[in-house]
N, C-alpha and C positions, 0 to 999 in steps of 0.2 A: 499406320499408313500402309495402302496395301502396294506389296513390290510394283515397282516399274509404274506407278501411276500419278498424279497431280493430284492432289485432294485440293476442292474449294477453300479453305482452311485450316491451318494449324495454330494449335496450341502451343502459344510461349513457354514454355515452364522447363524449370530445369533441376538440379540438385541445391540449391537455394531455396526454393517452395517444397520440394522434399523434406528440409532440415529444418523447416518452418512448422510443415505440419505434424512431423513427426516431435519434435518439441512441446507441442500443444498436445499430443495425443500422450504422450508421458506425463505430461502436467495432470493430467485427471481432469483439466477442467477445460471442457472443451465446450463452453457458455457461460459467459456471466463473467469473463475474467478480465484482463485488460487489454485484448489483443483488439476488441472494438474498437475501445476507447482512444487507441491510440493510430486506428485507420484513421479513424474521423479526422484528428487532429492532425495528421501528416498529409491526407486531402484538401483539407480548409487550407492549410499553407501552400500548397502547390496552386489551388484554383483561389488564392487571395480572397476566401470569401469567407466570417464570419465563424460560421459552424456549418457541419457537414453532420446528417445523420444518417447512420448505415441501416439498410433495410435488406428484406430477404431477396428482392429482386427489379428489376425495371420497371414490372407494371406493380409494383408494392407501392415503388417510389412516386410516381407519377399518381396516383389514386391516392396515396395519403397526404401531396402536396394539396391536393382540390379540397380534400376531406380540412385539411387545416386554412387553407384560405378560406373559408364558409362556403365552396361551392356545390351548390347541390339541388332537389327541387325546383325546379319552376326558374334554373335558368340555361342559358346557352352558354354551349365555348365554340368555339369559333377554331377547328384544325384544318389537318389537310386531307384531301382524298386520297393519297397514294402513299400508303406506309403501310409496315404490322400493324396489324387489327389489335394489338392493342393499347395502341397509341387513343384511338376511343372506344376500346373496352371500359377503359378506366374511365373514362366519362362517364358512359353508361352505370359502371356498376356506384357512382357516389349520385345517381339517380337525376343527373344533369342533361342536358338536350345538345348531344353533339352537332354543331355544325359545320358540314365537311365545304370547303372549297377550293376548286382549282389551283393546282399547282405551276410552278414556271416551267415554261418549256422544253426551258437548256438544262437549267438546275434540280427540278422535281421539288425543291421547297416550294412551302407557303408564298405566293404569291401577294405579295402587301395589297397590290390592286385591287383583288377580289378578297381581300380583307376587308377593305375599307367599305365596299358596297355591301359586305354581309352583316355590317355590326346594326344589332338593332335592340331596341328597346328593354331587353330579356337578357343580352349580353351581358356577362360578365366576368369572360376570361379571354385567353388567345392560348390555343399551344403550341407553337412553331416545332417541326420537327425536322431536327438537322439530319438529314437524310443523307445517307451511305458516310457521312462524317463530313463533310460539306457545313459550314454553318449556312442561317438564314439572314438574310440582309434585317439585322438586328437593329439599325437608325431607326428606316422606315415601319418597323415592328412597336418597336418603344414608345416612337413617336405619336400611332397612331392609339395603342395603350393608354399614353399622359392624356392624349385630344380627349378619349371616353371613358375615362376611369378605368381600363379593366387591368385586372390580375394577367400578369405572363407564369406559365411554367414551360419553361424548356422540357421539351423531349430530347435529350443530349444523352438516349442513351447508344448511339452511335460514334456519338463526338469525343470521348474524353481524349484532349491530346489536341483537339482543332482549335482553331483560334479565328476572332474577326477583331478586325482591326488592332491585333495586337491583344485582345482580351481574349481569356478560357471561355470557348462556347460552354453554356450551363451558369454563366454568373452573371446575367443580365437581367434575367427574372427569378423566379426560384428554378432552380436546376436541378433534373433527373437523368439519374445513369446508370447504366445497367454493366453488369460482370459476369453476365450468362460467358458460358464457355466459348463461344464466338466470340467473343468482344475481342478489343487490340489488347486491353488487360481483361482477365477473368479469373474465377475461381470456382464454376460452374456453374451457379448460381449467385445471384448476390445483385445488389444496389444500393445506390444513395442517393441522397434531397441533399444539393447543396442551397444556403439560406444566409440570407444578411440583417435577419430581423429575428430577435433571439427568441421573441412570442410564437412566430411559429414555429421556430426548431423544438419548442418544449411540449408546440401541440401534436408534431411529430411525435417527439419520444413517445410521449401518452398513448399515442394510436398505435404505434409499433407495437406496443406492449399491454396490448387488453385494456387501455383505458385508463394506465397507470401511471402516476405523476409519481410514488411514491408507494414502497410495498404493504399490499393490502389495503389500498386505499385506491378506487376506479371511479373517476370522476365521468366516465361516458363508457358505454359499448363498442368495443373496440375487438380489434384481432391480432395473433401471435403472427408476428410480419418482420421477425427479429433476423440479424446476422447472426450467425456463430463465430467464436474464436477459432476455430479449424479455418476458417472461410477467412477471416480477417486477417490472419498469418501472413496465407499464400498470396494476398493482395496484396497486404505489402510488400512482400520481396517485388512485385510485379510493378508497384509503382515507382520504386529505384529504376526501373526500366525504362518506362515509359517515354522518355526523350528519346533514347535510343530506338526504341521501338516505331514512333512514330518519324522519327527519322527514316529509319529503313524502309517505313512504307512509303513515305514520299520518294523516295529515290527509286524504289521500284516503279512508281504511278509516272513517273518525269520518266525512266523508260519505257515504262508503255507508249507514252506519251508521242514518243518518240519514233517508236517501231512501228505503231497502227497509222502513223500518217498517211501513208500507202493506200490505206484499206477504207473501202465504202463503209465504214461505220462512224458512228459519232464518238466520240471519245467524253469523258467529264472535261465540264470545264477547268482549266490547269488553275495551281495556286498562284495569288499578286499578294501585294501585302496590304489589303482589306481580308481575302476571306483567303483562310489555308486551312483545308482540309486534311485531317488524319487518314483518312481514305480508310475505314472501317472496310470499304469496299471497293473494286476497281470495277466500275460500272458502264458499259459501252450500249447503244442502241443501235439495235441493227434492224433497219426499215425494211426490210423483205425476207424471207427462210428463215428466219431465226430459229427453227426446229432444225432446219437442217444443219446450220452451224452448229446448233448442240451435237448433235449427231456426231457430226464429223468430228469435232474434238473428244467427244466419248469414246469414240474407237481409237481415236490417238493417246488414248488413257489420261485427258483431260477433261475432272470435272467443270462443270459452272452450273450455279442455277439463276432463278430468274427471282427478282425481290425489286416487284413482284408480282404476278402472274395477273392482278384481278385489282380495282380499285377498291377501298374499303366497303365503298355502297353496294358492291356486286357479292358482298360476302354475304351465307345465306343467313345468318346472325341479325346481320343488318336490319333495325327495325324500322327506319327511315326512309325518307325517298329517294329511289334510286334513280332521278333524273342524271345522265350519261353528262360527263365535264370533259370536255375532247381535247386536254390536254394530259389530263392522268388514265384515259383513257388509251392512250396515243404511247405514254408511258409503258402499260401495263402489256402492251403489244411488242414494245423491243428492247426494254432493259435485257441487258444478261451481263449478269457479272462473271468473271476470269481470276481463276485464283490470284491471292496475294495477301502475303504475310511475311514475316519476318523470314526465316527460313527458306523462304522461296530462292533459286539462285538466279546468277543471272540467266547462266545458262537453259534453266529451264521458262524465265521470262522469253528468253530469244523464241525457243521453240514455237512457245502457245501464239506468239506476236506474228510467226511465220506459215502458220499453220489458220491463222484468223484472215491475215492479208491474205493467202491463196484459197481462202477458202468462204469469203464473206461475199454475196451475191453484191453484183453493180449496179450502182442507178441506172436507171435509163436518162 
């Protein structure tokens, strides 16, 4: 962290993930040993869901969920406009027809309503992505799923730690989650497919691993999309955390919450007890200068960036049509996220909240 500044994020980690990894790195065996085996299982018990299989990263996880549901060729999924591009990267790459639509206004999720108008004939998935850590109104998601048979895979890999109605976001379809070093828990890289049907956690393992149910024996063409036991160590010490962790971010968000009242910006919508966000992110929209509030809190030696800048259609990757959706457009013009993490104090929350409210442009 460089002196005197706010960085957008920090990293949890402490002398526990130290003596984690260095444990694993005396062992000699730093893959293939039990330190996976035994994430998975202390995940699946925390998110109450079946089996849990670890993969090398978020988009490993979410690509080899589709790849195990049969999704692929000649049909559609149905996401959202406004996320990381590779929330349908991974559609694209299991050779599927992303279909992007409008997001909610207040929330930046999957909007059910223009779910409901996009499912068509060729349909046969949905991937809600729980955005900045926010779940998605997961009734109207399910529901609309049962009405037309499709497949859910949660994009949860913002979430781990939120909850809607009481349930882990990630255990209502099959669940994907990422441990890139941003996340609320990480390990630099890293992911998992959480799963309550043990056929496809086995098509999982298979695809993680060249195609392999069993060694020297490859029942499909598959790729190395494996976790290490170095990687698996440090997760765990990080998941003993996790309550704690996502405590402390709520507590700081309920002070943002609190200090940006003042201030011409929109703030996220706060948690009730249907949907409580882990707040992966503190995410505010500011309807006018948004360059120039960055500005001004850069010179104040506080980062933020913006997640995220462009809707996926505008990406230049993007092989689809990029007809404009004037809510994730709308989005993509004044999100800006404000540091928050564990570590953050209060005192430096006062600051940036003081520095936002004198400094955030007014409506007219």
């Amino acid at each position: 962290m460089e002196r005197g500044r706010i960085p957008i994020a920090w990293a949890t980690h402490g002398p526990e993930e130290a003596e984690a990894a260095r444990r694993v790195v005396l062992s000699g065996q730093l893959a293939g040993g039990r330190e996976v085996a035994a994430l998975e299982e202390e995940l699946a018990a925390l998110l109450g869901v079946r089996e849990v299989v670890a993969v090398a990263n978020g988009t490993a996880a979410l690509e080899l969920a589709l790849r195990a549901l049969g999704i692929g060729p000649g049909d559609e999924v149905i996401t959202t406009s406004f996320s990381f591009f590779a929330t349908a990267a991974s559609i694209l790459n299991v050779g599927a027809t992303p279909v992007l639509v409008d997001v909610d206004p207040t929330t930046g999720n999957l909007d059910p309503r223009a779910v409901a108008d996009a499912v068509g004939p060729r349909t046969a998935a949905l991937v809600p992505v729980h955005l900045y850590g926010r779940p998605c109104d997961m009734d109207a998601l399910m529901a609309l799923a049962r009405r037309h048979g499709l497949a859910v895979i949660e994009d949860a890999c913002q979430a781990l730690g939120a909850r809607y109605a009481g349930r882990p976001a990630g255990t209502f379809g099959v669940g994907c989650f990422s441990f890139h070093g941003s996340k609320n828990v990480g390990c630099g890289e890293g992911g998992a497919v959480a799963v309550s049907d043990h056929t496809v956690a086995c098509r999982i393992r298979a695809l993680r691993n060249h195609g392999s149910e069993r060694r020297h024996v490859h029942t499909r063409v598959a790729s190395n999309l494996r976790l290490s036991d170095l990687q698996a160590a440090v997760l765990r010490v990080q998941l003993t955390r996790l309550d704690d962790i996502t405590r402390r971010r709520q507590r700081l968000a309920s002070l943002y919450d609190e200090l940006l009242a003042p201030a011409a910006v929109a703030r996220p919508p706060t948690n009730d007890p249907v949907y409580a966000s882990c707040y992966h992110l503190y995410t505010i929209r500011v309807p006018r200068q948004r360059g120039q509030l960055m500005e001004i809190l850069d010179r104040a030696g506080v980062e933020t960036r913006v997640h995220y800048p462009r809707p996926i259609y505008r990406q230049p990757a993007w092989p689809g049509r990029r007809d404009a959706l004037p809510n994730a457009e709308r989005m993509a013009r004044e999100v800006l996220s404000i540091p928050l993490y564990p570590a953050l104090t209060i005192a430096q929350a006062r600051r940036i909240a003081r520095i936002v409210c004198g400094s955030a442009p007014r409506r007219d």
